[in-house]
N, C-alpha and C positions, 0 to 999 in steps of 0.2 A: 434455454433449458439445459441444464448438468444433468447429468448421469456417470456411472460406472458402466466399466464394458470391461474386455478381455482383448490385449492389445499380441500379437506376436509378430517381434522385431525379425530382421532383416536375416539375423543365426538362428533363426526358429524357438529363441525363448517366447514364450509366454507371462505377460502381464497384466497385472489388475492395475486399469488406470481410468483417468478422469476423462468423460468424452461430453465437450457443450456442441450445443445442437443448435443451428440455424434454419428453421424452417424457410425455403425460400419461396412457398407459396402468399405464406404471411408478412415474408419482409426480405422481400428483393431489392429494396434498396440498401440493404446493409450490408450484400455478400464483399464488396468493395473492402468496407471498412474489418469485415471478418475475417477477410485474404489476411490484411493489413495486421494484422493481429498476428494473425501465424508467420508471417515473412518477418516478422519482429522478433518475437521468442523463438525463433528458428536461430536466427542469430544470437543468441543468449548462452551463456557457458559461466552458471555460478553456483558455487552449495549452497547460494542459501536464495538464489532464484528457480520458481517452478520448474521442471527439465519440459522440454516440449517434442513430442513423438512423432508428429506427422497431422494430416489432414487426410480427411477421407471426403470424397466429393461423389453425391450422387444427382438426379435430375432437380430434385426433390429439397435436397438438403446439403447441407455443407458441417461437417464433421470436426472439430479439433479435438484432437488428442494427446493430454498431457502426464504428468505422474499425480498418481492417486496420492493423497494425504489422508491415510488412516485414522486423524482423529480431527479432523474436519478444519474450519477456520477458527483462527485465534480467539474471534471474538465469540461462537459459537460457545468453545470451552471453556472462558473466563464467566459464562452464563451459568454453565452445568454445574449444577450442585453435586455431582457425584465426582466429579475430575477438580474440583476447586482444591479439595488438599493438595492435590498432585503440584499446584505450581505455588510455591513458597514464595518470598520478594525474590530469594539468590535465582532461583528458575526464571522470573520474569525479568529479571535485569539481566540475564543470559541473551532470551529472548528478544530484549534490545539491542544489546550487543550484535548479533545476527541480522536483526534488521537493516539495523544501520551499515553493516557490511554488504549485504545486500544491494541497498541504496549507493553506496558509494562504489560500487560496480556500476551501474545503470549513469550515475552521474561522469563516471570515465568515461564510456562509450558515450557520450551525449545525447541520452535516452532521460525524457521526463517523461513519470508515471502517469502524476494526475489525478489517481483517483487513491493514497497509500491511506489505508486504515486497516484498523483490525480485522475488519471482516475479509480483505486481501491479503491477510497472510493468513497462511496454512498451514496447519501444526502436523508434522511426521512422528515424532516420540515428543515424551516430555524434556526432552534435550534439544529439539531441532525444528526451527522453523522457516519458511520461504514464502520470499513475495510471489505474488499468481496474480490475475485477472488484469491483464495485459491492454483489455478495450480502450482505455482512454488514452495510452501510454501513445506520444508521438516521440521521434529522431527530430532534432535541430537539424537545420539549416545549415551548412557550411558558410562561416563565420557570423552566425548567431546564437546569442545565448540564452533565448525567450520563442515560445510558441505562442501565437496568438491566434485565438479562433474566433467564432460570430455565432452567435445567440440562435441559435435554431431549436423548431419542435424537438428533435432527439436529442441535445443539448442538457443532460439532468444533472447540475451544479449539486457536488456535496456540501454545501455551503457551511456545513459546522467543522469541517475540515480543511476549507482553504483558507486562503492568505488575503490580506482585505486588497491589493492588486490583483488579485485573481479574481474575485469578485465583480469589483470595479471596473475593470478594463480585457478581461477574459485572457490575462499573460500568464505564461504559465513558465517557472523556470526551475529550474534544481534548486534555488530559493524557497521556489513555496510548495517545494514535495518538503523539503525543512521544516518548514510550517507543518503543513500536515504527520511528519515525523512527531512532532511536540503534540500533537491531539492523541496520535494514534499511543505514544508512552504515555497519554493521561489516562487513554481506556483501559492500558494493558491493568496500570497499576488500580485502577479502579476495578477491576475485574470486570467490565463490559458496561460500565454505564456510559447513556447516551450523552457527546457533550452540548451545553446548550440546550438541554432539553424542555421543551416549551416555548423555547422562541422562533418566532416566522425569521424567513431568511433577511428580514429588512431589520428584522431587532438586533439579529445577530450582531450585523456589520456595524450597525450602529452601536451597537457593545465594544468591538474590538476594533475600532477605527478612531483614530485621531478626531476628536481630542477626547474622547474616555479612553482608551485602549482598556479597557479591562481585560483580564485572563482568568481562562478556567485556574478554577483554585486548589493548590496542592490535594491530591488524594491523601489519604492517611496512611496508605501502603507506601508510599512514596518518600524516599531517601532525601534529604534535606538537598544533600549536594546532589543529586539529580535533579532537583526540582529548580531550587535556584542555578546552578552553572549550565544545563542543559537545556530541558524543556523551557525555561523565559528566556534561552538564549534564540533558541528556536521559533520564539514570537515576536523577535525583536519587530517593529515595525514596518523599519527601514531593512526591505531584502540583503540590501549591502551588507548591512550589519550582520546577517544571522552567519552562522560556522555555515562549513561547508560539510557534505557528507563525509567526506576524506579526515577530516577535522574532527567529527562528532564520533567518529570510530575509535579515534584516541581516546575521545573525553569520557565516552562511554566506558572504553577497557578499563580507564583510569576508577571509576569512580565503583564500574564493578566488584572490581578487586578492593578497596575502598571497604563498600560497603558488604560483600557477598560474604 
């Protein structure tokens, strides 16, 4: 459960900010993984990741408290027909730009997300956006470069956003937050549509896995050279092969200016 609340910091400001709610009558098995959450974006220091406030801990419940995004998730307002004029292609390809800066913070630190789509970033102005929603997000390993977890009840696979290794074997690396980078710039410039829409998660994979690979197909908002050098870079099959986020910052700036 999200909410708004009134947060006042440590010099006695006063904030409007974002507070999710863990009932732990309903779900005492999660507080573990909710700590886990906060002890993670605690450690975070990015403009263009959520900032994170503190925790509040009562018998009852367990509190996280973050900064409020005034005009809600990305994918929310690519929906709104009243804010659609607001974001032109140059606006959205900004908003890539940002993303992927974002990402290529989190892939320094050796933090995979796990879960990066539209609906996880948060628009502040129409100038400024931030990744949020930190739940699926694990740290590496000291000298590994892959998370791998195991199919359980709370286990909920974005599956029109991963990587067909991710799928398949539940690896998860700064590769196939990549991946998911290239869906999540399909939704931007589609302005919120869903991708894959009507396929079960077996049709999916079986769409984007060897030997169809198919890929979602250019948006019409979508700049040629973003669509060709970036996003099908970002599908390559083989993880090795995709840029790295460090890499897609460039290609983005590049292509921005380019095209903005």
């Amino acid at each position: 459960l999200c909410s708004q609340g009134l947060w006042r910091s440590a010099t006695g400001r006063e904030l409007q900010v974002a507070v999710k709610v863990l009932d732990l009558d309903k779900f005492p098995a999660a507080a573990e993984d909710f700590l886990k959450e906060a002890a993670l974006m605690h450690s975070l220091d990015h403009p263009n990741i959520v900032r994170f406030h503190g925790v509040c801990v009562s018998p009852n419940s367990l509190k996280l408290v973050t900064e409020l995004a005034p005009l809600r998730s990305l994918l929310e307002c690519l929906r709104e027909p009243d804010l659609y004029t607001k974001f032109p292609v140059s606006i959205l390809h900004n908003f890539a730009v940002q993303i992927a800066r974002g990402m290529a913070y989190l892939e320094e630190e050796r933090l995979v997300h796990r879960d990066l789509a539209a609906r996880n970033v948060l628009v502040f102005s129409t100038e400024e956006v931030k990744i949020g929603d930190f739940g699926l997000s694990r740290a590496l390993q000291l000298g590994k470069s892959y998370y791998q977890t195991n199919f359980s009840t709370n286990l909920r696979l974005p599956v029109a956003w991963c990587a067909p290794e991710s799928i398949h074997d539940l690896c998860f690396t700064s590769a196939s937050d990549v991946w998911s980078y290239g869906v999540t710039l399909w939704e931007i410039f589609t302005f919120g549509l869903t991708p894959w829409a009507g396929l079960s998660g077996r049709q999916i994979l079986e769409t984007i896995d060897s030997p169809v690979c198919r890929r979602l197909e250019q948006p019409n908002a979508c700049p040629d050279a973003v669509y060709d050098a970036v996003m099908r870079a970002c599908w390559n099959h083989d993880p090795i092969s995709r840029p790295t986020f460090a890499q897609l910052v460039g290609m983005s700036s590049m292509y921005y200016f380019r095209t903005g």
